[in-house]
N, C-alpha and C positions, 0 to 999 in steps of 0.2 A: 504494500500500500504506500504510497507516494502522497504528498501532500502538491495540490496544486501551487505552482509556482510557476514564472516563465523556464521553461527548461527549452533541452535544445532534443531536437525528436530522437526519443530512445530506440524506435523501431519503422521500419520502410520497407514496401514491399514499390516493384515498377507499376506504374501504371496503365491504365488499360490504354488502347489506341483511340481516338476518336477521329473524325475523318479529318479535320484539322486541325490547328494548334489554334486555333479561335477558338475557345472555350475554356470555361472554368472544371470542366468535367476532368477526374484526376484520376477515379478508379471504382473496379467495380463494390470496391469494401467502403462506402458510407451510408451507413443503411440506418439515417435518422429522420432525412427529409418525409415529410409526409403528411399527407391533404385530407383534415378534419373540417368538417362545421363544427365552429367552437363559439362561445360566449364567454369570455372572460370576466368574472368577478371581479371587484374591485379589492377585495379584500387578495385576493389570488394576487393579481397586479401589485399587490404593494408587498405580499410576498416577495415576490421575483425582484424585484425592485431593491429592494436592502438589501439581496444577497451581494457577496465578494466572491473574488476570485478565489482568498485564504478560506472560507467555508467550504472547502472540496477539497478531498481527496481521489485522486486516481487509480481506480484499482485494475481497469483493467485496457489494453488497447483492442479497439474491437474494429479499425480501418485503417489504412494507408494510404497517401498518393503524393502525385507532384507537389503537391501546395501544400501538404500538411499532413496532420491525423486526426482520424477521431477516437476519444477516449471513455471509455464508461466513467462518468465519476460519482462521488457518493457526499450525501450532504454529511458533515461532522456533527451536525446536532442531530441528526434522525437516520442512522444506518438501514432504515426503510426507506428512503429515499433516493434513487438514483434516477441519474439522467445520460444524454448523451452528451458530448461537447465537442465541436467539431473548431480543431485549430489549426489558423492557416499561418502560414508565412507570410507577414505584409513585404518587406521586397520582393522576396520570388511573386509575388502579385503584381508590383509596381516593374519588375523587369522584364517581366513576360506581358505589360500592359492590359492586364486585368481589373483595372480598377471600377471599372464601368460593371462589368460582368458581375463582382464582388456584390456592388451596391443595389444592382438589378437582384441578384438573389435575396438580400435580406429584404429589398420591400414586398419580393413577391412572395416569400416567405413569414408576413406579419404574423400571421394569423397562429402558425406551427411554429412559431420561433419565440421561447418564454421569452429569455432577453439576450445581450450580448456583452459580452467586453472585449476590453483593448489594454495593449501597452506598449512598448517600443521596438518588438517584435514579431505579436502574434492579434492576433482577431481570434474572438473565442465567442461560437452558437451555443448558447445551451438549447437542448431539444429532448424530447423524449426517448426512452431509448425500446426501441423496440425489439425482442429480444427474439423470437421466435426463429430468425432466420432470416436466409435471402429464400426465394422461391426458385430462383435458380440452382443455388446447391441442392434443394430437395429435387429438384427436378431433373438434377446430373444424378442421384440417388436412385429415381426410380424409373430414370431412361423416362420415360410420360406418365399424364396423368389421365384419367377418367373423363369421361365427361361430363360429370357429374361436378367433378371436381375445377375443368378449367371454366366450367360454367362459371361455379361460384367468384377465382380471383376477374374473369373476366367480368364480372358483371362488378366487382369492387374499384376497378380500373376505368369501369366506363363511368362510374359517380363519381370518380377524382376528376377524369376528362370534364366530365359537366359542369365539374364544380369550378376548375379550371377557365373554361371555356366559356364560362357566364362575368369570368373576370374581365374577358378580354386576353387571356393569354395563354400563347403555344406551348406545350409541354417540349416535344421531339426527340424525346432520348427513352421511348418505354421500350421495354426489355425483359426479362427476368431476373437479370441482375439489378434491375432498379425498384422491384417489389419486397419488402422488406413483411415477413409476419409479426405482426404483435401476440403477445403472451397467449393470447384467447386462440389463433388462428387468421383473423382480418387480416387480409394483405391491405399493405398501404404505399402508395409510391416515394419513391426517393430518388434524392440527386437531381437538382435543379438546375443544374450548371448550363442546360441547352434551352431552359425555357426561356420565355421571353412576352411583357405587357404588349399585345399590337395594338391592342383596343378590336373592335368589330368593323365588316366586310372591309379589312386592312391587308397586304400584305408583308411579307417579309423576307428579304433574299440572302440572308446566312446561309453558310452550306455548310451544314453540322448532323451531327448524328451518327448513329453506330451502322457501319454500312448493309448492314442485311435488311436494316428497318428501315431504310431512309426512303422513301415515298418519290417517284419518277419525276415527278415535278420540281424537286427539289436537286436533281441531278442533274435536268435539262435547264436549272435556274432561270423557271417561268413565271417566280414569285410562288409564293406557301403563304396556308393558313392554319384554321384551324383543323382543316380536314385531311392534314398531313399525320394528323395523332390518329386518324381514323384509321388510316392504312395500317399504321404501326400497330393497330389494336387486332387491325385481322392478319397480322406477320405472327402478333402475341398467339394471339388462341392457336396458329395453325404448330406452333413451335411446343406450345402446353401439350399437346395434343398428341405428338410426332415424338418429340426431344430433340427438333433442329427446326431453324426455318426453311421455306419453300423456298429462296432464290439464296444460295451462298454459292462460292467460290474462290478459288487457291488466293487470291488479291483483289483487293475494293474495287477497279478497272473490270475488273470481269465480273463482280458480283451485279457492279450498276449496270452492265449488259444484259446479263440475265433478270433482272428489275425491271428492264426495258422492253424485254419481251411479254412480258406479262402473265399476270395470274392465268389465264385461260391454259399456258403452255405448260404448266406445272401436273402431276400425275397427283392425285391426292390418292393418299393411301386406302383400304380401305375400311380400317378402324375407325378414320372420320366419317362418322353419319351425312346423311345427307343433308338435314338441315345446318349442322357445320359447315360442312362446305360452302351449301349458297349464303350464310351469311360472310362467310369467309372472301369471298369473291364479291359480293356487296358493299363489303368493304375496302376490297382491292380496287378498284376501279382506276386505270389510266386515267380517266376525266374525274378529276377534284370534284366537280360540279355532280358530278353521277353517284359517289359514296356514300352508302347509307350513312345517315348523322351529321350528312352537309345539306340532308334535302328540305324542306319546307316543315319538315315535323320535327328538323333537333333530332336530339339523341332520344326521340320516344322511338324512333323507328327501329332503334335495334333494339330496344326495351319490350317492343312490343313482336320482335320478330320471333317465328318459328321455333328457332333453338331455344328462347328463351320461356317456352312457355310451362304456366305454371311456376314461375317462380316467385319466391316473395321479394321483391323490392321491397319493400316497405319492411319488411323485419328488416331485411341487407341496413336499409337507413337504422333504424332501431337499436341492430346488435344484435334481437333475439334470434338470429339463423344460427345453427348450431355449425361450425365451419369444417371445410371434408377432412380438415388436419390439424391435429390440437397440438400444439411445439411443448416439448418436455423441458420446463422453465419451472426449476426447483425456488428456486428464492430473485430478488429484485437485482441480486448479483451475480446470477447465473450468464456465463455469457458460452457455454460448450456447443450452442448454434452456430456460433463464428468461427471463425481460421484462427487458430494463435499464428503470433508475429514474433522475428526471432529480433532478438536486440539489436538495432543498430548505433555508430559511435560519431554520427552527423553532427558536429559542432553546433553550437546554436548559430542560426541566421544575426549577418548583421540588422543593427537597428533600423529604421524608418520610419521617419518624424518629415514627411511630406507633408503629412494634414491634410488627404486623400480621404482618411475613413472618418471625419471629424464627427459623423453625426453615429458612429456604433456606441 
C-alpha cells in the first residue's frame, strides 16, 4: 500500500495502436471511463470537494499507457471506499500537443468524473472503479458469447450511445476492450480519448479509431457523425458473437479495403441467427444516411428491432435485469479481473507549469 503522492510511474505496459497519433487514447487497460445518468447531491458534491490528494492511498495498479496510469486507490478514512484515478503526464500531454484533447475529455466526462486534481507533474481523474473486468478479456476467455448474452452488453452500449448522442457527441472508439463490467455485471463504456462535443446534424473529419471499427466514411474522409458509432455497434455484436470482427487484416491498409467492400461480402457464420444478422447489416450500411439509429426514429429503431424482442429496456434502465455474467469481486479491493503490471523504474516526468490545465 502506497500513500498517494506525486510519484514517478512504478509500472508501464506499451500501448495499444490507434490509427493515429491524434488522440488521447493510450491503451487498452483504463477501464474507469463510463456513461451513467447520475444526479448529484449536494451533500455528495461537497464530499468530493474536500477530498486531497494525501486522503488516498494506492493499493493497486489496475492500467497503463503512453500518458500515464491508472490506479485503484483507497480512501484512508473509510477502507470501504475505493475509486479509480487515472494519472496523466502533463508534459508528455503538452509535447505530444494534447492539451485540447485532455480538456475535451474532462468536460465531456462531467457527469462520470467525481473530481480532479493537479500538481506540477501529473492530472489526476478520480472515477469509479469498476471492477468486474474488460469484456474483452472474458470474451478472449470464452472465444464468444451467446446470444442471449451479446444481446444484453449490446443493448447497454446502445443506452450509452443514446445517452451520448442526445449530448451532441461522437463516441468512435467502441470495442470490447472499451467495455468495462461493474461489480453486479453492467457493462459500461470507457476510454474517451476519440470522443468528441459536435453538437447535432454536424460533422466531423478526425480520422481516429481502432481500424476494424472504423466506419467507411471515415476512411474515404467524407465527414462522420453520429452514425459512425452505429456501425461500430454492428462490428460490436458481430465480434461478441464470432470472437473476431467481420472485416480485419494483416495491416490497417488492407483492413480499410476490406471495410470498403462491404458488409454484404462478409460470410456470416452460422451461429449468428438470423435476426442478428439483419440487424447486423442494418447497421452496416455504406450510406451513413441508410443505418439503423440514423433514420427518423433515433435509436428506437434498433430498440424496437427483431433481435431485440422481448427485452426489458426499462429494467436495462432500472438495474433490475439480472446480467448473463456476474464478475467474482470478493471485496471493494479486489482487482484479480485485471492484468497485474510488472514494476517499472521511469523517472518521474519533468515538471509543467504552462497553465494549460488551469481550470482541473
Amino acid at each position: 500500500m502506497r500513500e498517494l503522492l506525486p510519484l514517478p510511474l512504478r509500472r508501464q505496459r506499451a500501448p495499444s495502436s490507434p490509427i493515429t497519433s491524434f488522440s488521447i487514447h493510450t491503451s487498452k487497460k483504463f477501464p474507469f471511463f463510463h456513461v451513467v445518468k447520475c444526479c448529484r447531491y449536494e451533500a455528495e458534491n461537497a464530499f468530493f470537494s474536500s477530498l486531497k490528494l494525501t486522503d488516498f492511498n494506492i493499493i493497486d495498479t489496475l492500467g497503463v499507457g503512453g500518458f500515464g496510469r491508472v490506479e485503484m486507490v483507497q480512501l484512508k478514512s473509510d477502507e470501504a471506499k475505493t475509486f479509480a484515478m487515472k494519472i496523466l503526464k502533463k508534459r508528455h500531454i503538452v509535447d505530444t500537443r494534447q492539451q485540447e484533447h485532455i480538456r475535451s475529455e474532462k468536460h465531456i466526462m462531467t457527469e462520470a468524473l467525481y473530481r480532479t486534481f493537479k500538481d506540477s507533474k501529473y492530472l489526476y481523474m478520480l472515477m469509479e472503479a469498476c471492477l468486474g473486468g474488460e469484456v474483452w478479456t472474458i470474451l478472449r476467455d470464452r472465444g464468444s458469447f451467446e446470444d442471449s448474452t451479446t444481446r444484453f452488453y449490446t443493448a447497454c452500449v446502445v443506452e450509452a450511445l443514446a445517452y451520448l448522442h442526445a449530448k451532441g457527441i461522437i463516441y468512435r472508439d467502441l470495442k470490447p476492450e472499451n467495455l468495462i463490467l461493474d461489480s453486479r455485471g453492467y457493462a459500461k463504456i470507457v476510454d474517451f480519448g476519440f470522443a468528441k462535443k459536435i453538437g447535432f446534424c454536424k460533422k466531423t473529419w478526425t480520422f481516429c479509431g481502432t481500424p476494424e471499427y472504423v466506419a467507411p466514411e471515415i476512411i474515404l474522409n467524407k465527414g462522420h457523425d453520429v452514425s459512425a458509432d452505429y456501425w461500430s455497434l454492428g462490428i460490436l455484436m458481430y465480434e461478441l458473437l464470432t470472437g473476431s470482427p467481420p472485416f480485419s487484416a494483416p495491416d490497417p491498409m488492407k483492413t480499410y479495403n476490406v471495410i470498403l467492400r462491404g458488409i454484404d461480402m462478409i460470410e456470416f457464420p452460422k451461429k449468428i441467427t438470423k435476426n442478428a444478422a439483419n440487424l447486423i447489416k442494418k447497421l452496416c450500411r455504406d450510406n451513413p444516411s441508410e443505418r439503423l439509429g440514423n433514420l427518423k426514429n433515433g435509436v428506437k429503431d434498433i430498440q424496437k428491432h427483431k433481435w431485440f424482442e422481448g427485452f426489458n429496456w426499462e429494467g436495462l434502465r432500472k438495474g433490475t435485469l439480472t446480467p448473463p455474467i456476474t464478475p467474482d469481486v470478493s471485496s471493494p479491493t479486489d482487482t484479480s479481473n485485471f492484468d497485474s503490471f510488472p514494476e517499472d523504474t521511469d523517472e518521474p516526468p519533468p515538471d509543467d507549469i504552462s497553465g494549460w490545465d488551469y481550470d482541473f
